[in-house]
N, C-alpha and C positions, 0 to 999 in steps of 0.2 A: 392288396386292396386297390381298389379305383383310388387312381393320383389325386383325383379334384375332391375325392371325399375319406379320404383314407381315415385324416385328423377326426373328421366328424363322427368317423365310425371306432376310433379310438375311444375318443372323450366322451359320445354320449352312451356307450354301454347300449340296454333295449331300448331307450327313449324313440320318441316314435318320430319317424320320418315323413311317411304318407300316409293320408287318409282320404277314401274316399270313398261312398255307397258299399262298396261291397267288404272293405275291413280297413285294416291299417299293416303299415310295412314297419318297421325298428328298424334305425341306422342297420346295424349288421346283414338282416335279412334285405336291404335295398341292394347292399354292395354285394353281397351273393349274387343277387336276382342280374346285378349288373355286368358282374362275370360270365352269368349264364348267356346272356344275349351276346357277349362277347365274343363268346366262342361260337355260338351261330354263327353271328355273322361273320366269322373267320370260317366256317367250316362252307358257308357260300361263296366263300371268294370276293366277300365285299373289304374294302379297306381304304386306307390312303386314297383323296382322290374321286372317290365314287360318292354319287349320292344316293339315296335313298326316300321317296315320296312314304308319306303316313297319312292315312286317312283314320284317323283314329277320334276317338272323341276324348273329354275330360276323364281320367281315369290313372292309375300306378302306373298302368304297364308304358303309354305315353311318357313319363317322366326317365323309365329306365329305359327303352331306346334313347329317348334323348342324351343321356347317360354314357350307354353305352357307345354312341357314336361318337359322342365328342368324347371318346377313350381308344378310340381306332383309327381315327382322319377322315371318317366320313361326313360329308354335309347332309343333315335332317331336310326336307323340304317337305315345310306340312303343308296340308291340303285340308282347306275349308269343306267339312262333309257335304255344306248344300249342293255342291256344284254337280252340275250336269256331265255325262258323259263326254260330249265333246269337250268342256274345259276342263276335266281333269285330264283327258288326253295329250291337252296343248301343254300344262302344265310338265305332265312326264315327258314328254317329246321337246321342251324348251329347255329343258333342266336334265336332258338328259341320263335319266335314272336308269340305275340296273338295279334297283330292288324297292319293290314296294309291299307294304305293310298296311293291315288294314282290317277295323273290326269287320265282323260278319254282318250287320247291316248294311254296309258300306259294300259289300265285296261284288255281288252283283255290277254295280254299274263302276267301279270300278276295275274289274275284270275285261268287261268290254273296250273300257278308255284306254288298257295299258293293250287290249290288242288289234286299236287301231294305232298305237305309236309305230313313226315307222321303223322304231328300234326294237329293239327285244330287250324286255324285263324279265331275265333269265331268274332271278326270284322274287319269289310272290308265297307271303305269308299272312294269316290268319290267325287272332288272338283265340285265344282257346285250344279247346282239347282235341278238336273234330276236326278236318277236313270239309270246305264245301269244293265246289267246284272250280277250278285256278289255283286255288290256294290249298297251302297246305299248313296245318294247325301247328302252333308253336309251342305248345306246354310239351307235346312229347320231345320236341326237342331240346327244351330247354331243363326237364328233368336229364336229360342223355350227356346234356355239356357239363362240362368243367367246374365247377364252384370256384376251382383256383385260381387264384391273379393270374392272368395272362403276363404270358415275358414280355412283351410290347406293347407299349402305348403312344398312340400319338393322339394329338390335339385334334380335333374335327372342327365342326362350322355349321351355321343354321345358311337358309335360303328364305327366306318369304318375298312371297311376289305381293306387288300391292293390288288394291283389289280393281286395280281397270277401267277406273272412272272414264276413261277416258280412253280407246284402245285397249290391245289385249295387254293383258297384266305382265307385270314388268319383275324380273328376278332382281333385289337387292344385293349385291354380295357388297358389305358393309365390314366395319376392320374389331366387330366383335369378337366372336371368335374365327383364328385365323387356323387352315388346316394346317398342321406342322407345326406349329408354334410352339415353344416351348409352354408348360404348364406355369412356370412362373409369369407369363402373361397374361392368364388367369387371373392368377391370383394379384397381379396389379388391378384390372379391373373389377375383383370385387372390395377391393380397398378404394377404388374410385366410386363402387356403390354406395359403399359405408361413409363417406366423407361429402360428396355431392347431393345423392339421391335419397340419401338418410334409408336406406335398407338396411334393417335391424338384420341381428345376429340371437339365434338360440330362443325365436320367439316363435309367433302361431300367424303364419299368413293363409288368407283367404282367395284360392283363386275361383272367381264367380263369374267367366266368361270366358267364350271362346280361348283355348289353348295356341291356337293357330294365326291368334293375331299378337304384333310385334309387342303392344307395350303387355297384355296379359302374358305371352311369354316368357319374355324379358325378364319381368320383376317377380313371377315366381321361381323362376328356374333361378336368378340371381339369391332370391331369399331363400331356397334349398342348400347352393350351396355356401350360403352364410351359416346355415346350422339351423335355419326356422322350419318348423314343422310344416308341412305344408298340407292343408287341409283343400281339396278337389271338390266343387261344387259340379253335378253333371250338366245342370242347367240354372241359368238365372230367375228365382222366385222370390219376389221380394218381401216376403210372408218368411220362406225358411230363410233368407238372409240375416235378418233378423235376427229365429232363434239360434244361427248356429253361432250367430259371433258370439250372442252370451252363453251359449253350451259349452262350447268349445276356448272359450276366452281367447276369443281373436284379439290382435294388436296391431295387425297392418291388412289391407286390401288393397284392390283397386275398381275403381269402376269405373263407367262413361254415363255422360250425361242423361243419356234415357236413362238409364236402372236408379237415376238419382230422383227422375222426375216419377218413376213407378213405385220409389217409395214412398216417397210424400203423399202418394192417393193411395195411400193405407188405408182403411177406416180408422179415426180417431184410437181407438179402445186398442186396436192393435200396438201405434205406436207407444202410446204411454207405457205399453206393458214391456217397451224394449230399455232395457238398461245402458248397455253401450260402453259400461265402464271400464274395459280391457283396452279399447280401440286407443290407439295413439298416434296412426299414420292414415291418411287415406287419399292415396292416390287418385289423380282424375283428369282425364284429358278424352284423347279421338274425338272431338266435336267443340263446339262450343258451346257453352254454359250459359244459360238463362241467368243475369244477375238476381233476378228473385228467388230462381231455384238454389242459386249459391247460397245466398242469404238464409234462407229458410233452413237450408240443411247445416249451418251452423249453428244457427241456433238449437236447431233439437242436438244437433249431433256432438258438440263443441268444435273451437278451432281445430281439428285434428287433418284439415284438407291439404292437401300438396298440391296445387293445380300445374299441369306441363303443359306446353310446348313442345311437340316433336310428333315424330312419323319416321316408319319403317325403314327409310331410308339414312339418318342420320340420327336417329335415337333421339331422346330429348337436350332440348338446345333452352331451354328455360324453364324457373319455378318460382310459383308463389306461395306463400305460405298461407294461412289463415290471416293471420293478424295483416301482413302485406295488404293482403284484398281488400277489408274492409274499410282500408283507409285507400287506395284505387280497386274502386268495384270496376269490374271488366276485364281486368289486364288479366296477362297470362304469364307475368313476371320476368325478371332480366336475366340476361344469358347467364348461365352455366357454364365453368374450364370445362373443356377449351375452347370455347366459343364468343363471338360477339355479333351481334344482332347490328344491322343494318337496313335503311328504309332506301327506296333508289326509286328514281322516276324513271321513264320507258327506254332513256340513254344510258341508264347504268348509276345517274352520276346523285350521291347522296344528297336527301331532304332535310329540308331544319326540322328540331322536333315541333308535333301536331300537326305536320303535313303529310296525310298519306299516300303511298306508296308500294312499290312490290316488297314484300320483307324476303329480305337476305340473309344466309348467316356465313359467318367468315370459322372456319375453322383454325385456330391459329397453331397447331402442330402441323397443317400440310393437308395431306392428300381426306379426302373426304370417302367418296363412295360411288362405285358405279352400278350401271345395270346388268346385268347377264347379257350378254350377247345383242348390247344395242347401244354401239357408243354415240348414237346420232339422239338417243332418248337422252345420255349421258350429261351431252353437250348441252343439250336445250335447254337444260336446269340449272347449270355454271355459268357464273361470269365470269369466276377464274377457276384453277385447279383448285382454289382452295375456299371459292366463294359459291353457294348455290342455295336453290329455294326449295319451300315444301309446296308453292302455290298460293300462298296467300296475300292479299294484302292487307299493310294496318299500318301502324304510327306509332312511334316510340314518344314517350314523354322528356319533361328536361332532365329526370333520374335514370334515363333508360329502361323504365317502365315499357313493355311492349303490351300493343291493345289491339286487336283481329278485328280488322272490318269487314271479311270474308275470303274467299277463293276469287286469284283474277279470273278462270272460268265463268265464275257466277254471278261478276260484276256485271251489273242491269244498267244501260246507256238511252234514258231518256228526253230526247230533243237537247241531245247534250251535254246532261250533266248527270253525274254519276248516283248511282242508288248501290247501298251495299245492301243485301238480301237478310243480312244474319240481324243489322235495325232493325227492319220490319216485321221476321221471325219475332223478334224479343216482345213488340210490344204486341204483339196477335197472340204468343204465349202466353201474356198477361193475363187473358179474357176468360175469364172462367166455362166459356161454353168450349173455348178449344180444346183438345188434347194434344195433337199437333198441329207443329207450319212448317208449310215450308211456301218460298217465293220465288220466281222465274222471272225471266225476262219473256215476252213474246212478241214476235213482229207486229210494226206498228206503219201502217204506210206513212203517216204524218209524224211521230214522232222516232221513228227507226224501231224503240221497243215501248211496251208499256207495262206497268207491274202486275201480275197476277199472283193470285196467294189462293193455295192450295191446302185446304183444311180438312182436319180429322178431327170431325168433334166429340164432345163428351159424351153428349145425348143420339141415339140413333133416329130421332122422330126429325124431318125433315124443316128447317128453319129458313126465312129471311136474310143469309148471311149478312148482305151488303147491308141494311137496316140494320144488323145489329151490330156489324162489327165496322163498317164506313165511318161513322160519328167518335167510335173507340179510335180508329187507330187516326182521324184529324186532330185530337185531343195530345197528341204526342209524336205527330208528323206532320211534315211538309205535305202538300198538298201533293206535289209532282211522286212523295216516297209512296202515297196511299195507295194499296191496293184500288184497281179499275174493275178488276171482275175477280171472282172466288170459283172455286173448284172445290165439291165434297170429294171425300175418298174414304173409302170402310177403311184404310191404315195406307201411311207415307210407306215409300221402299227403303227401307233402313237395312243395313247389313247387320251382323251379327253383333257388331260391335257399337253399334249407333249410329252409324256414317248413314247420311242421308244419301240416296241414291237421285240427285237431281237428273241425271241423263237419263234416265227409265222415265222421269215425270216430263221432260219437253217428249218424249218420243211418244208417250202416253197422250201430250194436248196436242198435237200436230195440227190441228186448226189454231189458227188466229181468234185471238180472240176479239169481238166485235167492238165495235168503236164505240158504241154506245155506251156513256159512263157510270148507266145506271143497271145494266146488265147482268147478270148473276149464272155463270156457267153454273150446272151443278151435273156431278152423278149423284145417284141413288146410293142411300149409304148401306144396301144390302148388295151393293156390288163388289167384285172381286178386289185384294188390294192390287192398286198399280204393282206391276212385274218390275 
């Protein structure tokens, strides 16, 4: 049996391990299925060492790759299905793959990407029965393999690159899983899930978003092999989210901030009709949280929120609980083993608490985490081996309370003095005619930048921004934070996972905006969303 799941395939007999659209898998029938790709990818000459790109979407067969690599030493490197042919190309060509996998939607324009690498991706396979063109279909091979334990197993590793805010996207090789490692260092860190991250064991987890991002990932594949059933959402609808968790009797998820705010514009009659009473855990981080939004979704939902701290690069590095937040609305709670959180001004050297800051975290076992083949990215982010950031700044309180005042990127520098973007978000959120915000800095000849706020509103019938929303946001800012001019957009450029795409929106206004404080840029909200 697979090393990492053997016990589970022991003890739970048929109980069921996967589900998703098209059926459900029973422990036994996963560890089979898990053999079967084993021997594939043994019979391709992939192993120890080698990695492997997947274009795949939410779905079983995703899970037993995943599976079976980390049973043979190979590193998974998923690949976000939107991306274009040039960047899945950069991806396989950065990461060096010899084998990629990939539904039949996908195969197309990843066909091409893998044959402008200037390597060769000697295998290339396709989920299903059939053959299209590059690929060649995996069920016949996987009926043809072995059912039986392979003689060899070794520990594998994931890759995710982050998504490039800045520059081309960057490979994390992080000390999750390590290739070669022995299996009992596995199973150390899922006893560090179970003690830290409160990931249940032998329950019903919901994964409702991209597979291919680090904390969705992460905490399903960690709740798999804890024994939780893992139920596969193919896409995020916050209508069937709802029914499945009381169909299915979910007890843990995760989500990000958008899908929390697409819940709450339910229609009324919708939510009342959601019970909710299985849920005990609900994860939530990649963005930051509207303190309304937070609020509101306790109340309907109960305290059951985990809110994090972290990113791709170093996992999560802090948690709050419910009960925490309500007594600090904001925070994003105090460090997590092994870590400690630290606030530093622009020489390194640490702030008293409520004075902000770049935030740090100190790893205190040592070595942290680098990039793929870019130690000069590596550096940029450490102040020592063992100290490095995710980008943000924000303030620790006198209890070590940590609270996100934004990304230094996105810090806006007007005539001086500093405007953090994600205040202003919060209180533009507020406004019942938004649906989103987001805010920029823009060149300003007189004061270097000025604030602009960039709105998707509820209604698509063309409004007075400044008039209505100028008088809201002096009511709860400084004059200097207030938005100077507004920008419609039919939808912000959010990634899959909520991350707002700020560098798509300055490259989107490339004009300055006018000086004039009474001004009101606008597109037409039947225009395209910002790319």
């Amino acid at each position: 049996m697979p090393t990492l799941i053997n016990d589970l395939i022991a003890a739970n007999g048929h109980r069921t391990a996967l589900v998703d659209k098209r059926g459900r898998s029973s422990w036994p029938e996963l560890g089979s299925r898990v053999h079967r790709w084993m021997g594939v990818l043994a019979a391709e000459g992939l192993g120890r060492g080698d990695q492997v790109a997947c274009v795949l979407g939410n779905r079983r067969e995703t899970f037993e790759i995943l599976l079976a690599c980390l049973h043979r030493g190979i590193t998974v490197v998923p690949v976000n299905w939107h991306l274009t042919e040039p960047e899945i190309a950069y991806l396989i060509t950065d990461s060096e793959c010899r084998g990629l996998i990939v539904e039949e939607p996908y195969a197309q324009v990843s066909g091409r990407a893998a044959a402008r690498a200037p390597g060769e991706v000697p295998t290339q396979l396709v989920l299903g029965d059939r053959d299209v063109p590059g690929f060649r279909a995996v069920e016949p091979l996987l009926a043809a393999a072995d059912p039986a334990e392979p003689a060899e197993q070794c520990c594998g590793s994931t890759m995710l690159y982050t998504s490039g805010t800045t520059g081309a996207p960057k490979g994390v090789v992080n000390g999750m899983f390590v290739v070669g490692a022995p299996f009992t260092r596995v199973a150390k860190l899922l006893e560090y899930a179970r003690v830290v991250l409160d990931v249940p064991a032998n329950e019903r987890f919901l994964l409702d978003g991209p597979w291919y991002h680090s904390s969705q990932l992460f905490l399903a594949l960690l709740a798999l092999l804890r024994g939780c059933t893992l139920h596969i959402q193919e896409r995020f609808d916050p209508e069937a989210t709802l029914a499945v968790i009381d169909a299915e009797h979910i007890s843990a998820a995760h989500l990000v901030p958008t899908q929390l705010v697409r819940l709450l514009r339910l229609p009324e009659h919708v939510r009342r009709g959601f019970s909710g009473a299985s849920l005990r855990r609900v994860w939530h981080g990649g963005g930051p949280c509207p303190p309304d939004v937070k609020r509101a979704m306790i109340d309907w939902w109960g305290p059951v929120f985990l809110e994090y701290y972290g990113a791709t690069e170093g996992g999560v590095v802090s948690l709050i609980n419910s009960h925490d937040w309500l007594r600090r609305p904001g925070s994003v709670g105090r460090a997590v083993p092994p870590y400690e959180l630290m606030v530093v001004d622009e020489e390194g050297v640490p702030v008293p608490a409520g004075v902000s800051g770049r935030v740090f975290v100190r790893r205190l076992t040592g070595r942290t985490f680098e990039y793929h083949k870019a130690p000069e990215k590596t550096r940029a982010v450490h102040l020592a081996a063992d100290k490095f950031t995710y980008g943000e700044l924000g303030h620790l309180d006198e209890a070590g309370f940590l609270y996100l005042d934004g990304r230094a990127q996105d810090l806006i520098v007007t005539g001086g003095v500093n405007v953090y973007p994600t205040e202003v978000e919060a209180v533009l959120l507020a406004h019942p005619a938004v649906r989103d915000a987001a805010v920029i800095g823009v060149p300003d000849h007189e004061f270097g930048e000025h604030v602009v706020a960039v709105i998707e509103p509820v209604l698509p019938e063309p409004v007075d921004l400044f008039a209505l929303l100028d008088p809201h946001c002096r009511r709860s800012l400084a004059g200097f934070k207030t938005p100077r001019a507004y920008h419609v957009v039919a939808a912000l450029p959010r990634d899959t996972s909520g991350k707002l795409r700020k560098d798509a929106l300055r490259r989107a206004i490339a004009p300055p905006a006018p000086d004039d404080p009474d001004a009101v840029l606008e597109r037409t909200s039947s225009a395209e969303p910002v790319p």
